[in-house]
Gaussian input, Z-matrix of N, CA and C with variables (Angstrom, degrees):
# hf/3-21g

backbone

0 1
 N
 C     1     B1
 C     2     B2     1     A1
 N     3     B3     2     A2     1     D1
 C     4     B4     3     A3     2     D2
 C     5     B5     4     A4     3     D3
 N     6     B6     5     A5     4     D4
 C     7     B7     6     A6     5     D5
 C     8     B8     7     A7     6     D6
 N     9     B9     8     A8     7     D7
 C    10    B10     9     A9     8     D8
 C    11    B11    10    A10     9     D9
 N    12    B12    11    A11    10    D10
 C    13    B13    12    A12    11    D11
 C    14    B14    13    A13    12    D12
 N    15    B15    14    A14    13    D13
 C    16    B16    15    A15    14    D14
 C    17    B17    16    A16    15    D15
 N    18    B18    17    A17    16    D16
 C    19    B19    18    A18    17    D17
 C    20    B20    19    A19    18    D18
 N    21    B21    20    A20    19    D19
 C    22    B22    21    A21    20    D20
 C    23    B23    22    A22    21    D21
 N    24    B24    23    A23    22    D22
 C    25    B25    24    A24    23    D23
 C    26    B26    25    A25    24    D24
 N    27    B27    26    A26    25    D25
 C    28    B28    27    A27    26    D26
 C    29    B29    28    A28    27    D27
 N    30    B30    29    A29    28    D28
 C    31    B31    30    A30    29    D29
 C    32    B32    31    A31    30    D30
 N    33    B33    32    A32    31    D31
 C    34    B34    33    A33    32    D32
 C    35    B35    34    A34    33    D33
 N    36    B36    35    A35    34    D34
 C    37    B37    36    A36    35    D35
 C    38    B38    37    A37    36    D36
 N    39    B39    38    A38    37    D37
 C    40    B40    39    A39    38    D38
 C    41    B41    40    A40    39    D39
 N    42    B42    41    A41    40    D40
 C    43    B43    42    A42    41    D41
 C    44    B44    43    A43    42    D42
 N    45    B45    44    A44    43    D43
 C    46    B46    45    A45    44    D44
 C    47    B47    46    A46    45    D45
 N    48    B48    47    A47    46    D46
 C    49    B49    48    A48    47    D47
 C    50    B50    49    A49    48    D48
 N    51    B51    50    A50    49    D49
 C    52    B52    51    A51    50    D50
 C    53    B53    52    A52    51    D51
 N    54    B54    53    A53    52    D52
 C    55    B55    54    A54    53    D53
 C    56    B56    55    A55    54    D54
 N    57    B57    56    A56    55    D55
 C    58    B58    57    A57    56    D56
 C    59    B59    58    A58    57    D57
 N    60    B60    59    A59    58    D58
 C    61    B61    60    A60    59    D59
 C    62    B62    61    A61    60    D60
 N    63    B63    62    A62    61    D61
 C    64    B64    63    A63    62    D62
 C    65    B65    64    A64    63    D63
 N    66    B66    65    A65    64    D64
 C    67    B67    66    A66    65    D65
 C    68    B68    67    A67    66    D66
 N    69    B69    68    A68    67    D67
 C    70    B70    69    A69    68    D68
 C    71    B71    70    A70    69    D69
 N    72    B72    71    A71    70    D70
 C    73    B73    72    A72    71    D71
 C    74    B74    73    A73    72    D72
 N    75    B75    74    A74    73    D73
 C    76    B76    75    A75    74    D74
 C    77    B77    76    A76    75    D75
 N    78    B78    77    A77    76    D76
 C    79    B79    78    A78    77    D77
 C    80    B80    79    A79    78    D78
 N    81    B81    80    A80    79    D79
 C    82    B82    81    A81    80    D80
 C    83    B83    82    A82    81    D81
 N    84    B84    83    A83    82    D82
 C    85    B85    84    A84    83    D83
 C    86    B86    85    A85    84    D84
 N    87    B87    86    A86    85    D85
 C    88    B88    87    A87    86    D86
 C    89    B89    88    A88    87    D87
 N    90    B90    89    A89    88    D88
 C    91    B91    90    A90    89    D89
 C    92    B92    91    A91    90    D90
 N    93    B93    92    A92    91    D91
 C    94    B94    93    A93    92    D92
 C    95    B95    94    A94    93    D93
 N    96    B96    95    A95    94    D94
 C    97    B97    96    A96    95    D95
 C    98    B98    97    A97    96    D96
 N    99    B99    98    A98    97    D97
 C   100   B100    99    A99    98    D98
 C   101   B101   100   A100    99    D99
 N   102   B102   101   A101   100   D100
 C   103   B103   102   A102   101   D101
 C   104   B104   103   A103   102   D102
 N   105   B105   104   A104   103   D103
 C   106   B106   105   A105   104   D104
 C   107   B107   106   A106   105   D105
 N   108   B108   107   A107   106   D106
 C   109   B109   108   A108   107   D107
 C   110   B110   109   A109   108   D108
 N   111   B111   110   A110   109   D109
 C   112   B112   111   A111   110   D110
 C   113   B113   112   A112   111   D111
 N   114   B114   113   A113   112   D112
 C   115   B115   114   A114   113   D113
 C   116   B116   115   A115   114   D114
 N   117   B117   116   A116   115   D115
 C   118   B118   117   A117   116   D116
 C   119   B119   118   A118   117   D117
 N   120   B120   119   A119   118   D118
 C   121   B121   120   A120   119   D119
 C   122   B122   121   A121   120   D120
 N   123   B123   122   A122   121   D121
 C   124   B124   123   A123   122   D122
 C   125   B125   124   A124   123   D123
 N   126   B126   125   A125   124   D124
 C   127   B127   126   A126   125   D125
 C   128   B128   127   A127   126   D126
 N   129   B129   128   A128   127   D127
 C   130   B130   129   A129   128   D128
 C   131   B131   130   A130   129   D129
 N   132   B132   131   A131   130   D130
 C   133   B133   132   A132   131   D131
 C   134   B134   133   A133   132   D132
 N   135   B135   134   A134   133   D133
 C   136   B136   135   A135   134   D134
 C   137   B137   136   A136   135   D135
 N   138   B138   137   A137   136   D136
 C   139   B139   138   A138   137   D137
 C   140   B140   139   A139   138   D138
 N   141   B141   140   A140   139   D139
 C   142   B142   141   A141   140   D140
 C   143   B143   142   A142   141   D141
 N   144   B144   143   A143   142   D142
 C   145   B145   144   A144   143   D143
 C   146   B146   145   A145   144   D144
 N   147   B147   146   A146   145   D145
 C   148   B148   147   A147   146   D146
 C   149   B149   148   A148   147   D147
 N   150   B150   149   A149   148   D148
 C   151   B151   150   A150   149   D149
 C   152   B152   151   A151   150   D150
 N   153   B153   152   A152   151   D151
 C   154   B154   153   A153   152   D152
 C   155   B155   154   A154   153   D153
 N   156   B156   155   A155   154   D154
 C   157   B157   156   A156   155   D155
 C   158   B158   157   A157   156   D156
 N   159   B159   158   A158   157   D157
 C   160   B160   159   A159   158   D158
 C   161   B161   160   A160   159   D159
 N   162   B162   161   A161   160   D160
 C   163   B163   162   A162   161   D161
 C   164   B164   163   A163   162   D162
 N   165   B165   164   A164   163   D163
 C   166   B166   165   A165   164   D164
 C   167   B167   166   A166   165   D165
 N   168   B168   167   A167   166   D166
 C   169   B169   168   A168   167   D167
 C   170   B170   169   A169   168   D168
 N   171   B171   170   A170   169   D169
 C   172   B172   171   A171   170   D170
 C   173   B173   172   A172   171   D171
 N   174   B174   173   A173   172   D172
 C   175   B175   174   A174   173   D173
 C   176   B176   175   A175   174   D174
 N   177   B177   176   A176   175   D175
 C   178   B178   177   A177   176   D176
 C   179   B179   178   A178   177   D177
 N   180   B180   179   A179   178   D178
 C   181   B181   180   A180   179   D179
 C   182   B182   181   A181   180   D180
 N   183   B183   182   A182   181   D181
 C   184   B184   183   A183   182   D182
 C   185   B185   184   A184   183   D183
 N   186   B186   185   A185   184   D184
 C   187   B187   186   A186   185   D185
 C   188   B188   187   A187   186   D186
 N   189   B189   188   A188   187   D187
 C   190   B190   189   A189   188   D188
 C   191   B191   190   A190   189   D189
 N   192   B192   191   A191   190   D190
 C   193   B193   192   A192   191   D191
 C   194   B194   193   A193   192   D192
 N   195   B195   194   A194   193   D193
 C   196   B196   195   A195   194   D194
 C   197   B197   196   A196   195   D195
 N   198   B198   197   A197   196   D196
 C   199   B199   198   A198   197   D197
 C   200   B200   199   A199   198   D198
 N   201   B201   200   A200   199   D199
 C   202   B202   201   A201   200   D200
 C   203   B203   202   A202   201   D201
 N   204   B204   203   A203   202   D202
 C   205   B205   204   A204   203   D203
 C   206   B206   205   A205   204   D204
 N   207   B207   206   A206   205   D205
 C   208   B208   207   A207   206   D206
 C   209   B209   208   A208   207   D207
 N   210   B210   209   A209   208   D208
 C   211   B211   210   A210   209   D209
 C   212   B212   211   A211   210   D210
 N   213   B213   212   A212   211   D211
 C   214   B214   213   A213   212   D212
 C   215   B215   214   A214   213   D213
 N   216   B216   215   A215   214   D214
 C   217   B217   216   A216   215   D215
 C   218   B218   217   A217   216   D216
 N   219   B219   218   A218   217   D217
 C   220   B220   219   A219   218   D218
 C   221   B221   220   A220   219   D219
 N   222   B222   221   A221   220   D220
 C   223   B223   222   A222   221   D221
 C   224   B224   223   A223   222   D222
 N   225   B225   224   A224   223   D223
 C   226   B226   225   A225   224   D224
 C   227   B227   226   A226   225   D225
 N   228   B228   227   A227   226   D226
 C   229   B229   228   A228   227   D227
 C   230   B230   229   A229   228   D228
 N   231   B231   230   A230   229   D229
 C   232   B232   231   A231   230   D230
 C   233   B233   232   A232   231   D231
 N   234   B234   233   A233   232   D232
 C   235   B235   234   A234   233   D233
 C   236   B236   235   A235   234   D234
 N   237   B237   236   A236   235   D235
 C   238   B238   237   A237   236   D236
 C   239   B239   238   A238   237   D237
 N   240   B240   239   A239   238   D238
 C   241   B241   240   A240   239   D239
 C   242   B242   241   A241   240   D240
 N   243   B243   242   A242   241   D241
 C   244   B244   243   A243   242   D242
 C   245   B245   244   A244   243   D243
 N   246   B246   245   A245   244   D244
 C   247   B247   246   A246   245   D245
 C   248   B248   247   A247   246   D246
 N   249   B249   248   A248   247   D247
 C   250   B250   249   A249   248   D248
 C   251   B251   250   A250   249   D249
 N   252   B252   251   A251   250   D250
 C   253   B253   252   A252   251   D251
 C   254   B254   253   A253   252   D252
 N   255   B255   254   A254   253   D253
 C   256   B256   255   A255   254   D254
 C   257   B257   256   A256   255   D255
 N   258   B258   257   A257   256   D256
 C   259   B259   258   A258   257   D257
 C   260   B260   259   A259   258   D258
 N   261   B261   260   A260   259   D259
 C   262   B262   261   A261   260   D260
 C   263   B263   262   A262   261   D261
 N   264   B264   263   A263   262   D262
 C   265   B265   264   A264   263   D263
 C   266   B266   265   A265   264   D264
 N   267   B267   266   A266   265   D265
 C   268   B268   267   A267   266   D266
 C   269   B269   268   A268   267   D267
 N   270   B270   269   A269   268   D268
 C   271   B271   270   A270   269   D269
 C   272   B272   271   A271   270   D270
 N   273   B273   272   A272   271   D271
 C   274   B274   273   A273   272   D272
 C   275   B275   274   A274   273   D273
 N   276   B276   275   A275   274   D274
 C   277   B277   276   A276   275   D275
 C   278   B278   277   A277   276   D276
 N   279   B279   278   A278   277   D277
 C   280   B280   279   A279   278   D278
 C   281   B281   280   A280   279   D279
 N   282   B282   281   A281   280   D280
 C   283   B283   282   A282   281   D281
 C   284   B284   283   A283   282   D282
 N   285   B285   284   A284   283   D283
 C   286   B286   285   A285   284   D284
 C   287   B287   286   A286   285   D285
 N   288   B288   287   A287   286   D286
 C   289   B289   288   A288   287   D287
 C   290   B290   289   A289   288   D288
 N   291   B291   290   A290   289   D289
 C   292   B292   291   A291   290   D290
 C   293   B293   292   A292   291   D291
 N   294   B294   293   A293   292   D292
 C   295   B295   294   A294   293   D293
 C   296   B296   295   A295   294   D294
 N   297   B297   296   A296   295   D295
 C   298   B298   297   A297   296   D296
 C   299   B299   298   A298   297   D297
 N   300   B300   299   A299   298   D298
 C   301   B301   300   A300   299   D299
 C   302   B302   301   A301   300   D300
 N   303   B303   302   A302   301   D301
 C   304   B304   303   A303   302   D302
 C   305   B305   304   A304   303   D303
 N   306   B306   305   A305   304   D304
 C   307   B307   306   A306   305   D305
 C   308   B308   307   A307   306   D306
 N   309   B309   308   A308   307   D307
 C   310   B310   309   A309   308   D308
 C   311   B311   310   A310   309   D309
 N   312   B312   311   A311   310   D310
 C   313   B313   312   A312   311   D311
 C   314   B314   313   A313   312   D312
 N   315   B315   314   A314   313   D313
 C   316   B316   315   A315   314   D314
 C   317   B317   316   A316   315   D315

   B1=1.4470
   B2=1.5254
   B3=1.5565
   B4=1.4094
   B5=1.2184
   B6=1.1182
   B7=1.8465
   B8=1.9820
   B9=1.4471
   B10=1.8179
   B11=1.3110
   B12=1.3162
   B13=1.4379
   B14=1.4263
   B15=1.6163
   B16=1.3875
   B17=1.3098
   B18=1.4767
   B19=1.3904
   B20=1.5531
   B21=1.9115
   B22=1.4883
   B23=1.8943
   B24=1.1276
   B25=1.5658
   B26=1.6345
   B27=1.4135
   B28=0.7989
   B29=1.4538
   B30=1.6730
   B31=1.4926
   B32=1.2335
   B33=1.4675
   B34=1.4886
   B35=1.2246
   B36=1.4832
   B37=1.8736
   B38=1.4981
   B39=1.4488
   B40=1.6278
   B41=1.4888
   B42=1.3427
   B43=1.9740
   B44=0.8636
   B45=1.7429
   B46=1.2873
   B47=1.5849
   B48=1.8522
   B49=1.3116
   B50=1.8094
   B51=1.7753
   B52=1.1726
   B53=1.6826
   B54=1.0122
   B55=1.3371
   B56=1.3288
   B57=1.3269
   B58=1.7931
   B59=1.4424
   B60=1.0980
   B61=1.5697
   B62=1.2697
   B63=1.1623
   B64=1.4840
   B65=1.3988
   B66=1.4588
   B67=1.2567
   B68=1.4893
   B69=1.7479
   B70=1.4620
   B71=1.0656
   B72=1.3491
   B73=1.7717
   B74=1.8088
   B75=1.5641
   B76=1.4855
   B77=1.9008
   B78=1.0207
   B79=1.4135
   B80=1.9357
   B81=1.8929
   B82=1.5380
   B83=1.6687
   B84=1.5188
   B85=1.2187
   B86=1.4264
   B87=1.2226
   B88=1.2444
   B89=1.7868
   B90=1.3161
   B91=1.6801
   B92=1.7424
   B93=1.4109
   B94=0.9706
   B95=1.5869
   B96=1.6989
   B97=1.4139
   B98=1.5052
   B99=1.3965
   B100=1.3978
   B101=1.4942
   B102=1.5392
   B103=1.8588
   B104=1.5630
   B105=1.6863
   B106=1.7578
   B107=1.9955
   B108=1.3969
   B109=1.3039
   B110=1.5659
   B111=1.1352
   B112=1.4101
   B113=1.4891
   B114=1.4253
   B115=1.8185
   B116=2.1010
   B117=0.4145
   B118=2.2065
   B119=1.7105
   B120=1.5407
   B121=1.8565
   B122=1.4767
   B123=1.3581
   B124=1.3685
   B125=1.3542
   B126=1.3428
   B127=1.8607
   B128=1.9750
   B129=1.2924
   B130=1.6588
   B131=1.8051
   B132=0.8379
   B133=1.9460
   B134=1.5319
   B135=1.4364
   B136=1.2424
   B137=1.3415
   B138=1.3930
   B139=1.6516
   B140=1.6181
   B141=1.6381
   B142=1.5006
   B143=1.2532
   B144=1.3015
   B145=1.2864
   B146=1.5858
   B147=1.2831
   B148=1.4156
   B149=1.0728
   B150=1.8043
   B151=1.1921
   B152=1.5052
   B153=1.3843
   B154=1.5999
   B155=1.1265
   B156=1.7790
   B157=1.5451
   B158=1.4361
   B159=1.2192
   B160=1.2742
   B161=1.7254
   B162=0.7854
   B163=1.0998
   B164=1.6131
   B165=1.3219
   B166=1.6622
   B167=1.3041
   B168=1.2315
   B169=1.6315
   B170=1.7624
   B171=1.3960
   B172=1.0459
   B173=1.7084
   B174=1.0953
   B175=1.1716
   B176=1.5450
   B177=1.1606
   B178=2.0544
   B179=1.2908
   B180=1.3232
   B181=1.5197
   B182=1.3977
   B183=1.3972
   B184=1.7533
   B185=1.5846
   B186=1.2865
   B187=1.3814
   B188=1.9913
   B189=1.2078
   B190=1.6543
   B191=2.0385
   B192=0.8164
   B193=1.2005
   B194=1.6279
   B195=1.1520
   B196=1.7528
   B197=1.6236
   B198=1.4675
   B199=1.5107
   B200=2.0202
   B201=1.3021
   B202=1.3270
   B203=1.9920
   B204=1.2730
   B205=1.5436
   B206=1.6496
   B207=0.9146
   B208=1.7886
   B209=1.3520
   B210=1.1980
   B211=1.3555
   B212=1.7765
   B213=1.2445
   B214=1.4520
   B215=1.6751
   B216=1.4958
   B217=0.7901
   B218=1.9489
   B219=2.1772
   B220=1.9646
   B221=1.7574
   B222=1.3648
   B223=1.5342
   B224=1.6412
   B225=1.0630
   B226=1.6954
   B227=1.1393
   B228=1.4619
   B229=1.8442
   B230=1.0666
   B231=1.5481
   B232=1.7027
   B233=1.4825
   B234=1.4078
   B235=1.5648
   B236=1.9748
   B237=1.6633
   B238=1.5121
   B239=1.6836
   B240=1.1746
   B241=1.2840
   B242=1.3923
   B243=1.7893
   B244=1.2240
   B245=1.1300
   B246=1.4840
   B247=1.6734
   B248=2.1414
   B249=1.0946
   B250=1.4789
   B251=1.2128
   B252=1.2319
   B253=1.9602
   B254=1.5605
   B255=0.9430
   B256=1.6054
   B257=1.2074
   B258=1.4845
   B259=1.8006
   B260=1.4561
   B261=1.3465
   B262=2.0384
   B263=1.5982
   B264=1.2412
   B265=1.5111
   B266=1.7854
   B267=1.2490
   B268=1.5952
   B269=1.6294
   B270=1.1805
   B271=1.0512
   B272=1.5828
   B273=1.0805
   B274=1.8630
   B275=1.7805
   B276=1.4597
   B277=1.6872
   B278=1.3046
   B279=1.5856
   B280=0.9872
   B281=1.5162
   B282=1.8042
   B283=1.4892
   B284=1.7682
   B285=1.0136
   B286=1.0780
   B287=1.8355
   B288=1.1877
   B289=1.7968
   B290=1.3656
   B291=1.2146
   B292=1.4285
   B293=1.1620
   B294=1.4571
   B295=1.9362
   B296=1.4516
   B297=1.0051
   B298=1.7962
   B299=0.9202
   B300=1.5470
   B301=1.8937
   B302=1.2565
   B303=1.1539
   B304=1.0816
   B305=1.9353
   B306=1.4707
   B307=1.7516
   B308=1.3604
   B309=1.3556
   B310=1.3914
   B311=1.6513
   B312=1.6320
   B313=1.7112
   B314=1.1900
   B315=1.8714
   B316=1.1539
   B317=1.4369
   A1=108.84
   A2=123.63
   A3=110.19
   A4=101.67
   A5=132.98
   A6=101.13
   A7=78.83
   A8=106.75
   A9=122.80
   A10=84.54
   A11=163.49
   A12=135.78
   A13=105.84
   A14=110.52
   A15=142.00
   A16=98.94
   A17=141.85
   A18=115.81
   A19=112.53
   A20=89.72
   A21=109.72
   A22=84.64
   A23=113.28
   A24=113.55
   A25=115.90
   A26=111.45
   A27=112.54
   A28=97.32
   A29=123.55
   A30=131.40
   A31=150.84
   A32=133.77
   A33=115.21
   A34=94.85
   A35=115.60
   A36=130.04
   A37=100.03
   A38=108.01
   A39=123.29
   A40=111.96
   A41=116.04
   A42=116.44
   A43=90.10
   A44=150.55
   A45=136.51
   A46=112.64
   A47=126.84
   A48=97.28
   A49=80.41
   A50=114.28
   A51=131.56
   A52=89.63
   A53=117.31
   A54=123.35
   A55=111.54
   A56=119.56
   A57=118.78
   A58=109.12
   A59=116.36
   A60=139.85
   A61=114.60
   A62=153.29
   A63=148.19
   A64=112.04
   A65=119.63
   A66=129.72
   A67=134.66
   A68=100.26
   A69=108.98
   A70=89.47
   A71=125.31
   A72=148.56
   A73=93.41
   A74=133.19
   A75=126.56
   A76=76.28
   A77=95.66
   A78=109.25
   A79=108.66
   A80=87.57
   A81=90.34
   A82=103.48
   A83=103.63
   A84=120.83
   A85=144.39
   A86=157.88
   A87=156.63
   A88=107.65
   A89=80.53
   A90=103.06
   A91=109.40
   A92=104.14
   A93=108.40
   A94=127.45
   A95=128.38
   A96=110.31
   A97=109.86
   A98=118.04
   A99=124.24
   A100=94.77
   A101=119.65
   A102=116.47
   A103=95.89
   A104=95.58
   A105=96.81
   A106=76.34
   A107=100.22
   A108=106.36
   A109=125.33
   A110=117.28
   A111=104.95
   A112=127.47
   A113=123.56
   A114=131.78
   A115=82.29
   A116=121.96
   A117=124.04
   A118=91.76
   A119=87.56
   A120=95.51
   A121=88.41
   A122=144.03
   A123=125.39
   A124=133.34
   A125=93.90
   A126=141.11
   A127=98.02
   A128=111.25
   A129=100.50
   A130=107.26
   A131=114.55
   A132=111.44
   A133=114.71
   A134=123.59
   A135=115.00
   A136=102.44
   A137=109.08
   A138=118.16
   A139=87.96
   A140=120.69
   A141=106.02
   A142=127.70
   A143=130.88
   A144=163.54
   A145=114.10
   A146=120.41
   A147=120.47
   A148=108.80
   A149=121.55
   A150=156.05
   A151=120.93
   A152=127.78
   A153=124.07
   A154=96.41
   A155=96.93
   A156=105.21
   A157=110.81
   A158=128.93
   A159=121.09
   A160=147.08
   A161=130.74
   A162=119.91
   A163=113.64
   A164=121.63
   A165=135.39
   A166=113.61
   A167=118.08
   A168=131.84
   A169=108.85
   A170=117.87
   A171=105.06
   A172=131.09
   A173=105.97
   A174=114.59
   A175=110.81
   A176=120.64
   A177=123.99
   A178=98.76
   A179=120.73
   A180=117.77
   A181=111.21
   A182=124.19
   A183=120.58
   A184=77.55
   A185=96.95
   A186=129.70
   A187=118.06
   A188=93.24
   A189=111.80
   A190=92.99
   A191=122.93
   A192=97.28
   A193=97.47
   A194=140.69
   A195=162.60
   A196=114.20
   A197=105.12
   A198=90.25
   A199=101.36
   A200=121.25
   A201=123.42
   A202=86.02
   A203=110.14
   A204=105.56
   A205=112.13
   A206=113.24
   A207=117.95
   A208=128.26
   A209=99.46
   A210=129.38
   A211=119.32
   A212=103.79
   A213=103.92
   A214=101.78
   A215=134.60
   A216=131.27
   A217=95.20
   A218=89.07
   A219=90.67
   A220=94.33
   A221=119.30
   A222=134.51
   A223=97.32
   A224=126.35
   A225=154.72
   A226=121.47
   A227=118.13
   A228=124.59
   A229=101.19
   A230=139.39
   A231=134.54
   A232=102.90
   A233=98.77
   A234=125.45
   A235=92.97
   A236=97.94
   A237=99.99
   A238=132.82
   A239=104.64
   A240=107.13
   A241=155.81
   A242=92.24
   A243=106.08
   A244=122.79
   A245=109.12
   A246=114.81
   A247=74.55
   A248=122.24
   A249=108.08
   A250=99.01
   A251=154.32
   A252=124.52
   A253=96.09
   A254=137.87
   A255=130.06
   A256=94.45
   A257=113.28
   A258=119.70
   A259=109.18
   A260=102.93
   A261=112.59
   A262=73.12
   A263=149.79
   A264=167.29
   A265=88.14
   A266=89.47
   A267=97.13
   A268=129.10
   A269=130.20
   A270=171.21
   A271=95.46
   A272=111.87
   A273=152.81
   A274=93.82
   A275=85.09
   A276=98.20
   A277=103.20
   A278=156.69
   A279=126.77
   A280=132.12
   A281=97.11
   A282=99.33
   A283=97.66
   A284=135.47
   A285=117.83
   A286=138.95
   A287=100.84
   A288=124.54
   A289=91.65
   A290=133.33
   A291=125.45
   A292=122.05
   A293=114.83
   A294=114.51
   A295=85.45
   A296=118.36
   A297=101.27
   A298=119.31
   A299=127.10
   A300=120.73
   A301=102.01
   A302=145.74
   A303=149.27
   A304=100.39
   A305=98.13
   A306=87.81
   A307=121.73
   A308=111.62
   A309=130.47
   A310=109.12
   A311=88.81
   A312=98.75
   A313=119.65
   A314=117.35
   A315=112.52
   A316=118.50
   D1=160.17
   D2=-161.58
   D3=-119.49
   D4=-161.42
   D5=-152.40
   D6=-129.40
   D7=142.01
   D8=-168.98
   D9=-94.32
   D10=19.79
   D11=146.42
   D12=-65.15
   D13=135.25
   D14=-175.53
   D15=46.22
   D16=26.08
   D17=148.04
   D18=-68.01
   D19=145.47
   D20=-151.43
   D21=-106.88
   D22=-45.32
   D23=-174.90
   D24=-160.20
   D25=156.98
   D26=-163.15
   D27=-137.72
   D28=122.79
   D29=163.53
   D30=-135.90
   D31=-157.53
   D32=154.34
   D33=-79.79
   D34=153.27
   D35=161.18
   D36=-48.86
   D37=115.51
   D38=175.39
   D39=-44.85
   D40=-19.03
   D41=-155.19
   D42=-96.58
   D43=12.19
   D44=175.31
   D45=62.26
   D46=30.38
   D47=-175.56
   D48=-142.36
   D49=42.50
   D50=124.68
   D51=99.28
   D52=177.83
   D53=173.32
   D54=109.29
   D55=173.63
   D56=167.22
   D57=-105.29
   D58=152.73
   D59=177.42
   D60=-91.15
   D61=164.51
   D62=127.50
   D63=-134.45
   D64=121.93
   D65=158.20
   D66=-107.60
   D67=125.25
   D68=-161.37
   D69=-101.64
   D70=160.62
   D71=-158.32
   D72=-130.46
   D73=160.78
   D74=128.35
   D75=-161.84
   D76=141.67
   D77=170.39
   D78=67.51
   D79=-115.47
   D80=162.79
   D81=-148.00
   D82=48.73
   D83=141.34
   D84=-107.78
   D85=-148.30
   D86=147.23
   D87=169.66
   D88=-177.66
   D89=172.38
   D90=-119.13
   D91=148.80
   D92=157.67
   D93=-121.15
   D94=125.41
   D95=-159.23
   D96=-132.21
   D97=115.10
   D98=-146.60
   D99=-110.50
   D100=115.16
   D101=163.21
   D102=-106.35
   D103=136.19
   D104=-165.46
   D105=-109.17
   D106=179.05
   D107=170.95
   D108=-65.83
   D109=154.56
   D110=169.24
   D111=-157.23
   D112=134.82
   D113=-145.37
   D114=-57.68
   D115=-33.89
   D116=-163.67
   D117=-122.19
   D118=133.40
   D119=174.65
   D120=-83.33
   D121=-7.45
   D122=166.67
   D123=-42.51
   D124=-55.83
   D125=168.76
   D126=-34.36
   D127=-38.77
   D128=-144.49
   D129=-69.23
   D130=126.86
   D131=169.15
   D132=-140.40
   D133=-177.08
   D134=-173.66
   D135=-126.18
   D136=152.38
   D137=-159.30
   D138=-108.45
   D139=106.13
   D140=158.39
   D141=-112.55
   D142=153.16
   D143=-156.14
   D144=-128.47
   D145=95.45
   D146=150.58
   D147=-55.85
   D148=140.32
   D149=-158.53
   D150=-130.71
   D151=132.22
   D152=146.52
   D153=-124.22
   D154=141.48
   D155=177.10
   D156=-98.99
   D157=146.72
   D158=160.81
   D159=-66.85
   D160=153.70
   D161=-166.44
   D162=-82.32
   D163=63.57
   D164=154.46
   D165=-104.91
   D166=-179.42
   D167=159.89
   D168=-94.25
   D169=-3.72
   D170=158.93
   D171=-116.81
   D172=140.78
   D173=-163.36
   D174=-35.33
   D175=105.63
   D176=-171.44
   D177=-138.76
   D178=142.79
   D179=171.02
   D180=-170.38
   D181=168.20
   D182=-162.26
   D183=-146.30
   D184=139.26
   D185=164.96
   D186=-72.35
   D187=110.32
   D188=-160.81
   D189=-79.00
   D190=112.93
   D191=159.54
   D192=-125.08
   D193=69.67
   D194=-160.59
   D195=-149.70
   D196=-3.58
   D197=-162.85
   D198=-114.92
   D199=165.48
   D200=-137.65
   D201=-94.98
   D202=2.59
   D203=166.56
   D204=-93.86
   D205=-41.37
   D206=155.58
   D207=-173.22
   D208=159.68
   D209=-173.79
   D210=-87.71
   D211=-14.91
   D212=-168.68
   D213=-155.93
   D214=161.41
   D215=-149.08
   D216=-101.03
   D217=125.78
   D218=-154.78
   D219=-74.00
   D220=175.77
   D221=172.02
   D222=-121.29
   D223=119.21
   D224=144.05
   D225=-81.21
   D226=95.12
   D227=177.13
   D228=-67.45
   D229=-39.19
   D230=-160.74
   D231=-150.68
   D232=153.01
   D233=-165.92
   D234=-45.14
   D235=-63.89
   D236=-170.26
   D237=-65.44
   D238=-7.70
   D239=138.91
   D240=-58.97
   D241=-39.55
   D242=169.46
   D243=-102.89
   D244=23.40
   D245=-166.03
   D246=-110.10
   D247=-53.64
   D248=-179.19
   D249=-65.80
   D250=-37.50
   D251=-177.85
   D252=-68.35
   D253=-33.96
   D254=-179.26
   D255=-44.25
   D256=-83.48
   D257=-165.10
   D258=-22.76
   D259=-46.01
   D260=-146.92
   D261=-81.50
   D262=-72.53
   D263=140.40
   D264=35.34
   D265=-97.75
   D266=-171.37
   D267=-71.41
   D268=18.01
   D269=56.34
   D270=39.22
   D271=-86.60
   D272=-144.06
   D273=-69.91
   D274=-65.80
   D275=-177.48
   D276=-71.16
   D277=-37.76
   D278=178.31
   D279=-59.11
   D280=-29.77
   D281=-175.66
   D282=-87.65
   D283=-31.11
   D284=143.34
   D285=-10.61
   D286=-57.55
   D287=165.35
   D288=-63.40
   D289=-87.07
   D290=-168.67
   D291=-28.58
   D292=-38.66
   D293=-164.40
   D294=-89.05
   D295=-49.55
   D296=-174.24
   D297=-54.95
   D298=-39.19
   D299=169.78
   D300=-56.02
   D301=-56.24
   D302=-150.21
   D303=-72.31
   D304=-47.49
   D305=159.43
   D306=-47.87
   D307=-74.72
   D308=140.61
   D309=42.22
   D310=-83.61
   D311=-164.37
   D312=-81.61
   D313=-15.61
   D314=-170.12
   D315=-79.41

């Protein structure tokens, strides 16, 4: 099971080619982590996506691939794997929030 701190939402995969979504929030970053179906439960992993969200009330966001957790979109064979890049993840994004206020004021 994957761990519900700062999950922001939870859905069907928007692209219509089925699966569940999960979107994690910390600041005005997140992840997004997509398990699509698959013919062998061997097969199953999670597709993640570093995230910035935008600044609406509705859910909007652009796919970061600039930030020093990755560059390219990661592959997760099992929950507990990707339950430790979360930790280090949000972690990441909070101090993230910090340096930007700190841009912020100057």
């Amino acid at each position: 099971m994957l761990i519900q701190k700062h999950l922001h939402l939870s859905r069907s995969s928007p692209d219509g080619e089925g699966g569940q979504q999960l979107l994690y929030k910390v600041n005005h970053y997140g992840l997004s982590a997509i398990s699509r179906p698959q013919e062998e439960l061997s097969q199953i992993h999670w597709e993640v996506e570093i995230i910035k969200y935008h600044k609406t009330k509705a859910v909007q966001f652009d796919i970061c691939h600039d930030t020093e957790l990755a560059k390219k979109t990661l592959i997760f064979r099992n929950d507990s794997s990707l339950n430790e890049f979360l930790e280090k993840a949000f972690n990441y994004f909070k101090e993230l929030g910090v340096l930007e206020g700190i841009i912020q004021k100057e």
